[in-house]
N, C-alpha and C positions, 0 to 999 in steps of 0.2 A: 526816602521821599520820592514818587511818585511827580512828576509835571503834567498837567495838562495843557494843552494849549488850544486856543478859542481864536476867533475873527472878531471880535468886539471892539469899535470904537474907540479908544481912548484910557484902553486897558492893554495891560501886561498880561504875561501868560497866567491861569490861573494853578495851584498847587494841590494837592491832595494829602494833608496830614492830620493824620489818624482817623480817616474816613471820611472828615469834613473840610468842605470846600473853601478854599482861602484865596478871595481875589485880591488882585495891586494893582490899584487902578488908579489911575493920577492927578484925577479932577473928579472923581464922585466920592463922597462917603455911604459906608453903608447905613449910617445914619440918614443920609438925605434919601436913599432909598429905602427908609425903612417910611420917611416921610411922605413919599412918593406912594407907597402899597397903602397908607392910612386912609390919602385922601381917593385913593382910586372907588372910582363904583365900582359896587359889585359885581354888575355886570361882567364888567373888566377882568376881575381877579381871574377865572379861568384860563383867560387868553395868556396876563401875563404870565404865570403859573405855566403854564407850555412853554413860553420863550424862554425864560430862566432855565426851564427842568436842560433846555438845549445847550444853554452856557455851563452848566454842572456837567456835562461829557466829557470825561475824560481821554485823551487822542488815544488812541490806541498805534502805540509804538512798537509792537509784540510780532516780531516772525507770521504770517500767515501759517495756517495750521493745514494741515491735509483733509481734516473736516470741513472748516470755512471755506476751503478751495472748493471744494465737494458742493458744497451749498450755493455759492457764488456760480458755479456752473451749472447748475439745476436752476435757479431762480434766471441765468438768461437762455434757456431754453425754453423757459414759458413762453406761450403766445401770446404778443404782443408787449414783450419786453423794449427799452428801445434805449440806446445807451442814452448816458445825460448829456454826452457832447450834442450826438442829436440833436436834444430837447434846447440845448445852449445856444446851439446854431439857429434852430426855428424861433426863438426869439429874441434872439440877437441879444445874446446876452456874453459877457466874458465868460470866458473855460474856466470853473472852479479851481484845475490845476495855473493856470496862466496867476486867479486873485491869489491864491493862499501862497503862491509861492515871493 
């Protein structure tokens, strides 16, 4: 079995067995979210559709590969790359490394 692990609220890390995603989460059912997506407007559905599809990411715990290094190093030599600390700093926002840890 696989772990992933997520930043969510009020939830446990989430699992990955046998393809499909298994959360523990301590004060929601998936019942009351299934409640939740019934009464949503349509409108809606897209948006949360994206947020969900983000909590389903499995972390990726796997050795860097010499490809991804590859790739990693090309995509910050594009112009106008600009790291997230950066981006962190110009709006005063915590260091993703500083919340997840």
């Amino acid at each position: 079995m696989t772990t992933a692990k997520w930043h969510g609220e009020g939830g446990t890390p989430t699992s990955v067995a046998g393809g499909a995603m298994v959360a523990s989460m301590s004060n929601v059912s998936r019942e009351e979210l299934h409640r939740m997506v019934d009464t949503m407007p349509a409108a809606e559905l897209e948006a949360a559709k994206r947020e969900l599809e983000l909590h389903c990411i499995p972390y990726d715990d796997e050795p860097e590969t010499p490809e991804e290094a590859a790739a990693v190093a090309e995509a910050r030599a594009e112009p106008g790359w600009v790291p997230l600390e950066a981006v962190e700093r110009t709006l005063g926002l915590t260091p993703w490394s500083a919340a997840s840890s």
